[in-house]
Backbone bond lengths (Angstrom), bond angles and torsions (degrees), N, CA, C in turn:
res aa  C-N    CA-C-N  psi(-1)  N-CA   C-N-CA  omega(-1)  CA-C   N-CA-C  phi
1 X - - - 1.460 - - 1.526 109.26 -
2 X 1.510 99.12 126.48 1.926 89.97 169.99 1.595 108.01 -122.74
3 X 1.172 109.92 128.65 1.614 112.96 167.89 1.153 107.75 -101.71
4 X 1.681 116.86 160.20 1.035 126.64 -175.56 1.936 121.56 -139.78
5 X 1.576 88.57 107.18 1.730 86.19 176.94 1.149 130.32 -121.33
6 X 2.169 95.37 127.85 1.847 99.79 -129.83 2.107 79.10 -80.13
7 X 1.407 95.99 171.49 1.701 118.89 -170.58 1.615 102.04 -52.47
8 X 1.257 121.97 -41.22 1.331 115.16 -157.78 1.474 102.67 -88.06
9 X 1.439 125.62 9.88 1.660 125.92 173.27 1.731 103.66 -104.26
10 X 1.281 112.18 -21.08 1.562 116.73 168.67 1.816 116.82 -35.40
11 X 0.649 78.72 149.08 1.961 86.74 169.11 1.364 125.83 -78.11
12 X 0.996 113.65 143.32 2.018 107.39 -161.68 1.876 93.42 -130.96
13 X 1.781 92.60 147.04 1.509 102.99 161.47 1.608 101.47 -150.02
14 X 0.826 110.88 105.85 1.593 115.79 166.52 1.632 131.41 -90.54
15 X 1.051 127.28 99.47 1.776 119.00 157.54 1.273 110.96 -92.33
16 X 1.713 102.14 -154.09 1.591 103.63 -169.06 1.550 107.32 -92.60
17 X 1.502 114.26 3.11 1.452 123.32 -172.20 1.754 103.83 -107.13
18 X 1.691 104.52 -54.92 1.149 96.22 -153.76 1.812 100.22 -115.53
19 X 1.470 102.51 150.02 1.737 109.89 171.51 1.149 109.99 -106.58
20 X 1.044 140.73 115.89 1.401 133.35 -172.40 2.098 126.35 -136.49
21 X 0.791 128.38 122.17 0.862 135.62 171.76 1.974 133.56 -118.38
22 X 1.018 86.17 120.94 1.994 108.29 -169.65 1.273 129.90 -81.30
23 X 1.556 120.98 84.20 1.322 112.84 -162.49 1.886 112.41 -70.77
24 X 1.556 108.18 2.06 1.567 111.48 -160.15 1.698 83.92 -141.46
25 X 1.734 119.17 168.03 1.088 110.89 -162.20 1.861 98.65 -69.65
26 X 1.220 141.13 -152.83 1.139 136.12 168.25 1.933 95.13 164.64
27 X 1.372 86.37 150.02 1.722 94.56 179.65 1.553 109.01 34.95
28 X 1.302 102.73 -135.49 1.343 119.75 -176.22 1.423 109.44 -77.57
29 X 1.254 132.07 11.05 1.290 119.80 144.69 1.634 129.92 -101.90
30 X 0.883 105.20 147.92 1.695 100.98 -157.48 1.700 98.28 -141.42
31 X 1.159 123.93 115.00 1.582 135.44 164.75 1.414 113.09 -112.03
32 X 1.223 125.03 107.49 1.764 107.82 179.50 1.781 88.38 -61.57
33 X 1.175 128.55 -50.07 1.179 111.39 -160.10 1.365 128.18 -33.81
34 X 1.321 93.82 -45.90 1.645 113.37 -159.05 2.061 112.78 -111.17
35 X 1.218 103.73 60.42 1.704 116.13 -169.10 1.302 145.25 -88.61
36 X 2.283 79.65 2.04 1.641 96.89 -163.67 1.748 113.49 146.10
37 X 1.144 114.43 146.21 1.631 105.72 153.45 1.871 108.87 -147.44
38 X 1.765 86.09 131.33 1.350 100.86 -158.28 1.017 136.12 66.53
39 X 1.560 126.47 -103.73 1.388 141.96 161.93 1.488 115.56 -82.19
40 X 1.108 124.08 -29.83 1.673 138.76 -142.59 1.924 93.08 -102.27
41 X 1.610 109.01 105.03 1.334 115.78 -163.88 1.557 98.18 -87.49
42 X 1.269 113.22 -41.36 1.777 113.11 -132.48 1.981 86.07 -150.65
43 X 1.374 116.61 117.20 1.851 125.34 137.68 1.084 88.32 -136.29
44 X 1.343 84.86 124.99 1.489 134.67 154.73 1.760 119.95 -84.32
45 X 1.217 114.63 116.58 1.551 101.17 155.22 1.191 122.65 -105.94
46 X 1.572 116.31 132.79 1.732 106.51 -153.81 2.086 79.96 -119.04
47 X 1.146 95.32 157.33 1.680 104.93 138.53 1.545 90.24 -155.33
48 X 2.056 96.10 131.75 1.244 124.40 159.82 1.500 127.38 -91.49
49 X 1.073 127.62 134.59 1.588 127.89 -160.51 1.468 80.21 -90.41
50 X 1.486 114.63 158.72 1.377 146.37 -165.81 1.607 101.99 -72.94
51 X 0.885 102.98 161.30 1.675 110.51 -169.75 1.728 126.19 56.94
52 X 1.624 113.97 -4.58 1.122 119.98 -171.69 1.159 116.55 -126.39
53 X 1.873 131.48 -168.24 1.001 127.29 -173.31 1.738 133.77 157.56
54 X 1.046 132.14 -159.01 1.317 106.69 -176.11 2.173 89.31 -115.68
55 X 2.036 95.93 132.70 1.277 93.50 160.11 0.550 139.85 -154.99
56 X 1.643 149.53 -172.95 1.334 115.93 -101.25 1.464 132.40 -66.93
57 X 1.575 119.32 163.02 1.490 106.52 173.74 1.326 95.81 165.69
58 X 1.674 104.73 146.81 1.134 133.68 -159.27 1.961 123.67 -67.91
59 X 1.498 104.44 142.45 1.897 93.71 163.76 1.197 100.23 -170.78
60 X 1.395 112.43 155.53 1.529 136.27 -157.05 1.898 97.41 -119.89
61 X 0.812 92.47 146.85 1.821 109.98 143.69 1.530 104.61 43.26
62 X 1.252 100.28 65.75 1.714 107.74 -153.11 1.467 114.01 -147.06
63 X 1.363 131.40 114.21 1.801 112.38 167.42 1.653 96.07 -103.71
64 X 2.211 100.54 125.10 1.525 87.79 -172.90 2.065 77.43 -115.79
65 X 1.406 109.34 130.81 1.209 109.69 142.50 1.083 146.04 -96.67
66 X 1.001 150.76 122.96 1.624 147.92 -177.60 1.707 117.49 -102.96
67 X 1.262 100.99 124.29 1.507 106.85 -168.60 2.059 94.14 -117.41
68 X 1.131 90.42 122.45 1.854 84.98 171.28 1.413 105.14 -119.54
69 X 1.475 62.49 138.48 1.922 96.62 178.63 1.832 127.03 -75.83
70 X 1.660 92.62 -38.46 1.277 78.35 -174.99 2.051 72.21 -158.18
71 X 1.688 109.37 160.09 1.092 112.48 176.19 1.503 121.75 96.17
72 X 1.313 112.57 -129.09 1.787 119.37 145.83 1.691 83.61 179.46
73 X 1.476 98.05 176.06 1.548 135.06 -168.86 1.820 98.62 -114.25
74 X 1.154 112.92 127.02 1.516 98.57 144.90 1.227 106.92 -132.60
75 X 1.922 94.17 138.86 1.792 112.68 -174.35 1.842 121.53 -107.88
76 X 1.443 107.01 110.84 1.278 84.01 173.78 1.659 101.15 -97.73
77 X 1.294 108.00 -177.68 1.828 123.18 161.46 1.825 118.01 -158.89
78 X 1.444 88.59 159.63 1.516 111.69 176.58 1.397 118.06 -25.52
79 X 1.637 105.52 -33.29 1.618 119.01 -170.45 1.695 111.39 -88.45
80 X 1.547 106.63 10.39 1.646 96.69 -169.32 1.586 113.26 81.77
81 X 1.230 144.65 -25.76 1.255 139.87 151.47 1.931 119.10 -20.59
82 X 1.378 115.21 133.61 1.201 116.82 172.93 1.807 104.37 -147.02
83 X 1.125 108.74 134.14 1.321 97.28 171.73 1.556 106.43 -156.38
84 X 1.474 109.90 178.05 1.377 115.42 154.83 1.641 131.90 -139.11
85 X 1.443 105.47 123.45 1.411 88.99 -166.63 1.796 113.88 -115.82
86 X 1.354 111.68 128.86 1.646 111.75 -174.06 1.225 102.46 -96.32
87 X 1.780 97.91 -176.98 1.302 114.46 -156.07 1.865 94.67 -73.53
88 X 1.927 87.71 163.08 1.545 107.09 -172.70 1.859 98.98 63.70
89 X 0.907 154.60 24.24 1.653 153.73 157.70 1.660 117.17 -112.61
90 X 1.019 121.64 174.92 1.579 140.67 -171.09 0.929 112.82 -140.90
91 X 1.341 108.95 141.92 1.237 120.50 157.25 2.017 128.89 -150.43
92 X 1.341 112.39 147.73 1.516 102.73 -136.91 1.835 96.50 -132.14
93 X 1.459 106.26 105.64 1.521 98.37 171.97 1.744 118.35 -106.27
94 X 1.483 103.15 125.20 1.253 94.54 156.95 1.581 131.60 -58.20
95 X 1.162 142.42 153.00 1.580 137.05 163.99 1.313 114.17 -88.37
96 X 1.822 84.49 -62.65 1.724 98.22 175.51 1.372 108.48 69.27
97 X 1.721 114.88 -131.83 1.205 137.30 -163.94 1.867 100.36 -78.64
98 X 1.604 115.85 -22.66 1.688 115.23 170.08 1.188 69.19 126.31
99 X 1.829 81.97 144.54 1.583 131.75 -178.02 1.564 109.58 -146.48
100 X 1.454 130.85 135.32 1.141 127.50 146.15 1.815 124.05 -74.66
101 X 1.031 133.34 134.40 1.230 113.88 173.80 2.139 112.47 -152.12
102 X 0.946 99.01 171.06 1.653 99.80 178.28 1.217 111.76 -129.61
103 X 1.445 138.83 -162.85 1.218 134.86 171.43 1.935 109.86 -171.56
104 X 0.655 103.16 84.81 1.901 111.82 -176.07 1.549 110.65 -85.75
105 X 1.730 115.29 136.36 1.340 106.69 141.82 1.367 131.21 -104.30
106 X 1.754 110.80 102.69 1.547 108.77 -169.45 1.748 115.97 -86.71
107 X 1.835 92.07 24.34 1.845 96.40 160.10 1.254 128.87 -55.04
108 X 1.285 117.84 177.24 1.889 128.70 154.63 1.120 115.20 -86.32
109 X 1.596 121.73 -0.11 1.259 129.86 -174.43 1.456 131.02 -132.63
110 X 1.124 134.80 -158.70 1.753 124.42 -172.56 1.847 87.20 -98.16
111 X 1.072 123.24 150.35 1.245 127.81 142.73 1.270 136.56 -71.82
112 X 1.569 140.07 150.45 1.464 112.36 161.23 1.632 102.28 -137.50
113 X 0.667 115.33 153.48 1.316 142.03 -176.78 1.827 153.98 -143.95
114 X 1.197 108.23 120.12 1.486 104.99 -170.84 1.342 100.84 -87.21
115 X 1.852 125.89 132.62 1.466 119.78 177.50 1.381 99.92 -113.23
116 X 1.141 129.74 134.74 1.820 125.25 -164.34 1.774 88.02 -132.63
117 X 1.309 93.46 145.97 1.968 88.00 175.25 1.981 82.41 -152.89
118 X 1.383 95.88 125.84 1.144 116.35 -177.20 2.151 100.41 -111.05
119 X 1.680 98.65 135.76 1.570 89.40 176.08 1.814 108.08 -69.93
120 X 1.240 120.08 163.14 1.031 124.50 171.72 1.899 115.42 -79.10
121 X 1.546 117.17 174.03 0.994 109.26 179.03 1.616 93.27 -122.44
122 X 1.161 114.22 31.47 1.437 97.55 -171.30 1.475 95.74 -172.76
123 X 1.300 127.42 125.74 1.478 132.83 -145.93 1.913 102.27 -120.90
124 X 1.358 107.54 121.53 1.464 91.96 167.45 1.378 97.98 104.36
125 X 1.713 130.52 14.07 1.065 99.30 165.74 1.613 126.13 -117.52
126 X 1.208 126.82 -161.96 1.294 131.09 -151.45 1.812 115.02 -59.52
127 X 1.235 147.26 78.81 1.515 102.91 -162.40 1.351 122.40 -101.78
128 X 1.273 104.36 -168.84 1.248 123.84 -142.08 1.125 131.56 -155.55
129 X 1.476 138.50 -175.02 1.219 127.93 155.03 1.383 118.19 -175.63
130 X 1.658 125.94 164.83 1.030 125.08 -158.32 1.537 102.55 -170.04
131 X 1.490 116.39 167.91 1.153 129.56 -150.20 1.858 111.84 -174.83
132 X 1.346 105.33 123.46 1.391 146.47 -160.64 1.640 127.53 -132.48
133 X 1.906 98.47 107.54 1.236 96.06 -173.98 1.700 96.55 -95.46
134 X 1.330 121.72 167.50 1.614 142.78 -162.01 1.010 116.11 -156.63
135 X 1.725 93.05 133.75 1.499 117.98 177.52 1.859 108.18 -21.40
136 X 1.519 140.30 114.66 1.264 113.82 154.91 1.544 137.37 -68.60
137 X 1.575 101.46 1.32 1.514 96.29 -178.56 1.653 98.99 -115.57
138 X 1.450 95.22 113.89 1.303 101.42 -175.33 2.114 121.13 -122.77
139 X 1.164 100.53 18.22 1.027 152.15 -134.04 2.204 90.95 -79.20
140 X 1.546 98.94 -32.03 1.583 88.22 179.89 2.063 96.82 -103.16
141 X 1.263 148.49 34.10 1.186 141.05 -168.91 1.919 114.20 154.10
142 X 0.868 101.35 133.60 1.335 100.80 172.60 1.576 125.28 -94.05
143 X 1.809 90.22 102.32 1.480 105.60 175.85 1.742 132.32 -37.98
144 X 1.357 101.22 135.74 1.861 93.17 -177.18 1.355 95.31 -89.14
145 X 1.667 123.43 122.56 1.330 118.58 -169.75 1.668 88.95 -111.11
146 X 1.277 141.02 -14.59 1.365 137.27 -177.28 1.674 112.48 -144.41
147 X 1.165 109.86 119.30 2.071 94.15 169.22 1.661 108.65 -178.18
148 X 0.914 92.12 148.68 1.644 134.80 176.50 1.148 133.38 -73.81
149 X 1.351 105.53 -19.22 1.467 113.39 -150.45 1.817 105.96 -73.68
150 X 1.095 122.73 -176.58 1.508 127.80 -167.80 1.732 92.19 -76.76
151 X 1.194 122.17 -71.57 1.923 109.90 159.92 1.200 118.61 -81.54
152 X 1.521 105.94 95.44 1.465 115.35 -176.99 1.706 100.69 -82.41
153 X 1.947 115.62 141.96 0.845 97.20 165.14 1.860 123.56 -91.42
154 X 1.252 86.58 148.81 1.615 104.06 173.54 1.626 135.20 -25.01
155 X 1.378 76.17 -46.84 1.867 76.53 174.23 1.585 107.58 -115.12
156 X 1.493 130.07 41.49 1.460 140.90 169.39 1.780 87.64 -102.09
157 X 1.708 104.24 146.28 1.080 97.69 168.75 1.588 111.99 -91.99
158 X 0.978 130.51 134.50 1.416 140.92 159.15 1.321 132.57 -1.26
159 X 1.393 102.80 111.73 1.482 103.29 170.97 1.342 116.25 -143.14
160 X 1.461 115.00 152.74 1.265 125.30 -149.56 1.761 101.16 -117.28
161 X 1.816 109.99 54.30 1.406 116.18 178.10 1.600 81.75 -158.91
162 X 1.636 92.86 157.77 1.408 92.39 160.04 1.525 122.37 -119.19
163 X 1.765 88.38 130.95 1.124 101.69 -147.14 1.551 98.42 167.81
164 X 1.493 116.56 140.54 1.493 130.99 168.83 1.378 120.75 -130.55
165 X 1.436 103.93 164.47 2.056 117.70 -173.30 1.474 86.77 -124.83
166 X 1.313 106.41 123.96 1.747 109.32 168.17 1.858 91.28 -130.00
167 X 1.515 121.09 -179.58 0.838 134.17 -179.41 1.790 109.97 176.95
168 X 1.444 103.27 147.85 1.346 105.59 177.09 1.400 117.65 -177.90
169 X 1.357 118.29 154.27 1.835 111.16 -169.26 1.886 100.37 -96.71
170 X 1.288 106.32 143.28 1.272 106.26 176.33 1.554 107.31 -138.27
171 X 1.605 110.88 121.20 1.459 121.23 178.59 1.354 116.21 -43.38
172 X 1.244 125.94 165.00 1.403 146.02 -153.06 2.298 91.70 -91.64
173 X 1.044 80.06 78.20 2.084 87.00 162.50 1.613 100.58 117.76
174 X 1.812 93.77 7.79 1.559 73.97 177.66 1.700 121.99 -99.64
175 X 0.918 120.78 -175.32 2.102 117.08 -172.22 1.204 96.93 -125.16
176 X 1.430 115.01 121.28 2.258 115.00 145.25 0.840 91.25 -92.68
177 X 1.196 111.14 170.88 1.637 139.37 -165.07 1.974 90.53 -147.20
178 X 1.092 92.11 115.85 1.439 115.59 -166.65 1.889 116.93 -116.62
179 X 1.200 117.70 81.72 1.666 112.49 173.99 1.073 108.95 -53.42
180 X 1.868 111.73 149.84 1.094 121.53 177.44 1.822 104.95 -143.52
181 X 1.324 124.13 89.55 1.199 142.99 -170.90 1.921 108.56 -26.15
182 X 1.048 153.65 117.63 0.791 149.51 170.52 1.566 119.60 -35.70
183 X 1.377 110.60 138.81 1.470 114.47 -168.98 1.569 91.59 66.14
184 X 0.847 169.69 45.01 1.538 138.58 135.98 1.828 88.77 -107.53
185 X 1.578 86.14 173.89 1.700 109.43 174.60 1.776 105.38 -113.18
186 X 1.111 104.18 179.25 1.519 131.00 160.37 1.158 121.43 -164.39
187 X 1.853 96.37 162.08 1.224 104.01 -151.90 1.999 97.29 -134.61
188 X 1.094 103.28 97.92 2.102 106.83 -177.60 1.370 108.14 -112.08
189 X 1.640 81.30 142.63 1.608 91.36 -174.86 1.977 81.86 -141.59
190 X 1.437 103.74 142.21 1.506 111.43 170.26 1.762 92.71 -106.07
191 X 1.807 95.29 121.87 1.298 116.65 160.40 1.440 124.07 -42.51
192 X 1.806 98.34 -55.80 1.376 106.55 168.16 1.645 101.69 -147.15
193 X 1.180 114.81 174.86 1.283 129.41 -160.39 1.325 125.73 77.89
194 X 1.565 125.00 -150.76 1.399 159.54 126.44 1.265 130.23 -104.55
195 X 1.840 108.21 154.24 1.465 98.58 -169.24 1.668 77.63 -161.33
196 X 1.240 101.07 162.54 1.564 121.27 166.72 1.668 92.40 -107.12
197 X 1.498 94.02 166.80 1.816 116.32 172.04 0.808 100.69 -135.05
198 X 1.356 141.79 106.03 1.771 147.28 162.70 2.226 83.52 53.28
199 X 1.244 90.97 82.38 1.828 93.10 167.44 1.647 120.66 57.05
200 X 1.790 114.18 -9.05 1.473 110.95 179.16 1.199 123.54 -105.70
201 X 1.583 130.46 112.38 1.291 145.12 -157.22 1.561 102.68 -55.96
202 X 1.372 130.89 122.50 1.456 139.98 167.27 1.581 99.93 -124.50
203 X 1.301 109.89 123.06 1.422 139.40 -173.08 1.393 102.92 -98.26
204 X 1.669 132.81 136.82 1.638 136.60 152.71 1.211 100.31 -11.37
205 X 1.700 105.96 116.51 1.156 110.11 157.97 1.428 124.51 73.56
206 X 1.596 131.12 18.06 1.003 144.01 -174.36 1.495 115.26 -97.18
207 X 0.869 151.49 -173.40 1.257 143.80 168.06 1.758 119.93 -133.54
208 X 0.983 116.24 121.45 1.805 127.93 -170.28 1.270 121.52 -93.53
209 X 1.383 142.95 84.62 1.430 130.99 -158.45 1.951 102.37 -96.26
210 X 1.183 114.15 101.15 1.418 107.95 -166.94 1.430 104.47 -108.92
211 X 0.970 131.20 108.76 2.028 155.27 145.70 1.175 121.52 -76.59
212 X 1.521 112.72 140.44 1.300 110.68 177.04 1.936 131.11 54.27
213 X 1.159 74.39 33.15 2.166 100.80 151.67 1.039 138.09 179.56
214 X 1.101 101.74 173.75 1.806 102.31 -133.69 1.902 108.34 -111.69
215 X 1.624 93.88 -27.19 1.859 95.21 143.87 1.265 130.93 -127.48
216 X 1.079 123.04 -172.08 1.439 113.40 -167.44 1.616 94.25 -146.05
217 X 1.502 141.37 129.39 1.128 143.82 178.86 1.391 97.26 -124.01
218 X 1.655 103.11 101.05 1.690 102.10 175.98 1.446 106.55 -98.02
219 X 1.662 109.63 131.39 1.849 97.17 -178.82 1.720 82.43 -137.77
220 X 1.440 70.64 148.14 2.160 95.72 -152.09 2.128 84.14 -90.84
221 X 1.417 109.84 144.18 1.320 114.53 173.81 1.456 107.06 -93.30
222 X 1.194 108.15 0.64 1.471 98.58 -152.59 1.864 79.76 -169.78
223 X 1.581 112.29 154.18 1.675 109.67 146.48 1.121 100.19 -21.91
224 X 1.390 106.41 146.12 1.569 105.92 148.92 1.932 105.97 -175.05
225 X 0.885 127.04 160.70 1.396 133.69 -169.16 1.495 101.97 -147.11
226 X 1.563 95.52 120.54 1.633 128.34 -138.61 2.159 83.82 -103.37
227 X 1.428 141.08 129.41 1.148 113.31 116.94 1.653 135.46 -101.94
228 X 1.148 128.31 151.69 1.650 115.99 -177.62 1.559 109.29 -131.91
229 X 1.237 108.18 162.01 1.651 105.28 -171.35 1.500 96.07 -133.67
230 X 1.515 142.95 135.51 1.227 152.08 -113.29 1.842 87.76 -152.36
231 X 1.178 112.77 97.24 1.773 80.47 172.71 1.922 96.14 -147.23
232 X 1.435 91.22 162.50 1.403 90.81 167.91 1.627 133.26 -81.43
């Protein structure tokens, strides 16, 4: 089964910094309907206006990934960590046992950003964080840029849920062919473009809740650059 929830039913919070939109309940928006699938608690779509950002402040028992879309992020934390991560890259903090952390865009431009927070499968451990730049032509398969899963791949950076972040651009008529392990879900959102999922229209920025199958044939209508999150 795939449902589809198009961008403009998402949840909104706006200030003078941040644009944001909530495909899962978050803060002050609250849907029992809509609370999660599987592991996968919280995407966020943020754009941060330039010079600003989120700072500092605390979280526990948490895998938060951040995938940017357009711009870059820079993250510090509690642990001495500093980094910066641009568009098409990841980056993946454990909480674990608690972390302080911030997140700034010190661009000339808006940022955008996907914030994904997956529950952990394993409570109490060390955290951390890390950060991974990627191939941009991704164009024949969608790369596993983060995961958890029981065969984690090798060059995904680590995560301590089960559950994966893949992403990849696919030309205008072309098809991946995408496994999806039995019993697990997914969760697609096209960064940019259109794409069908096995025949179901997903629009920019929409959100795809897919159950109960076992492949997935994404064919892009248009450019478009796919991310998906794999979880049990």
């Amino acid at each position: 089964m795939i449902s589809v929830e198009p961008f403009d039913k998402l949840g909104r919070f706006q200030n003078e910094w941040l644009n944001a939109r909530h495909h899962f309940s978050f803060g002050q928006h609250h849907d029992p309907a809509r609370m999660g699938v599987g592991a996968l608690r919280v995407w966020n779509d943020d754009e941060i206006a330039p010079g600003s950002g989120f700072d500092p402040h605390p979280h526990r028992e948490m895998e938060i990934i951040t995938y940017v879309r357009a711009g870059a992020i820079t993250h510090r934390d509690s642990l001495g960590n500093e980094g910066r991560t641009e568009a098409g890259d990841v980056q993946v903090m454990h909480a674990g046992t608690g972390i302080v952390h911030a997140e700034y865009n010190r661009e000339p431009d808006a940022t955008r950003i996907f914030q994904i927070w997956l529950l952990p499968n394993k409570r109490g451990v060390q955290p951390g964080w890390g950060a991974r730049a990627f191939p941009k032509d991704r164009s024949e398969r969608l790369q596993v840029l983060a995961d958890g899963r029981e065969e984690r791949d090798a060059d995904a950076l680590p995560l301590h849920a089960d559950g994966a972040v893949l992403a990849g651009t696919i030309r205008a008529g072309q098809t991946i062919v995408q496994p999806l392990g039995a019993g697990r879900h997914a969760y697609l959102v096209p960064a940019t473009g259109r794409v069908t999922v096995n025949g179901v229209a997903v629009n920019t920025r929409d959100g795809a809740t897919i159950t109960g199958e076992t492949m997935l044939n994404i064919t892009a209508i248009e450019d478009s650059e796919v991310v998906l999150v794999d979880v049990g």
